[in-house]
N, C-alpha and C positions, 0 to 999 in steps of 0.2 A: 222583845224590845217595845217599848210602849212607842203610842204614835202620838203627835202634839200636832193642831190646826197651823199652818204657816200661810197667813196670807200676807201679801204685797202688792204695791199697784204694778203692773207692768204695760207697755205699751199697745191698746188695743192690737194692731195688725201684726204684731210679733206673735203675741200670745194669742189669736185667731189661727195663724200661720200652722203656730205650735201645736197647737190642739189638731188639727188639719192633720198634721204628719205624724203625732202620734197614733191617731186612728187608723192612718194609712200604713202604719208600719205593725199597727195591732197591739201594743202596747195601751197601757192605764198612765194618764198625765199624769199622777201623782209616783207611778214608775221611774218615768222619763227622767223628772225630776230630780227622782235620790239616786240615781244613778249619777244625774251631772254632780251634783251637789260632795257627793260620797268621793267622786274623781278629780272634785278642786279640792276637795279636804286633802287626799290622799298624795296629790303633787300628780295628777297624774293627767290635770288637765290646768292650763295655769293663762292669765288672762295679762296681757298686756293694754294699761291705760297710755294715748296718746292725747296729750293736749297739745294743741298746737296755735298761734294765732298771729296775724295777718295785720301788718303796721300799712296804712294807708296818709298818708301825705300827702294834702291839698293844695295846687299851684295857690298863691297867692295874685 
């Protein structure tokens, strides 16, 4: 299977975090990665967006 560069900005202290626990678990971050990646493709991990927002009314 051919490999392609996938870069993206992600949020320093996540991907700090991330890098952190793949080392600690002994894994390659580019691993970690196709493994998540390959498991939302496959349905087999699935991500719920909440938006949410918060009406504020000033006394007059």
């Amino acid at each position: 299977m051919a490999r392609k560069t996938f870069a993206t900005p992600v949020e320093e202290t996540i991907q700090n975090a991330f890098k952190a626990e793949c080392k600690n678990q002994g894994f390659k971050l580019n691993e970690a990665i196709e493994v998540l990646m390959q498991g939302f493709v496959d349905g087999k991990i699935q991500i719920k967006k909440n938006i949410s927002y918060d009406i504020y009314q000033q006394e007059k």
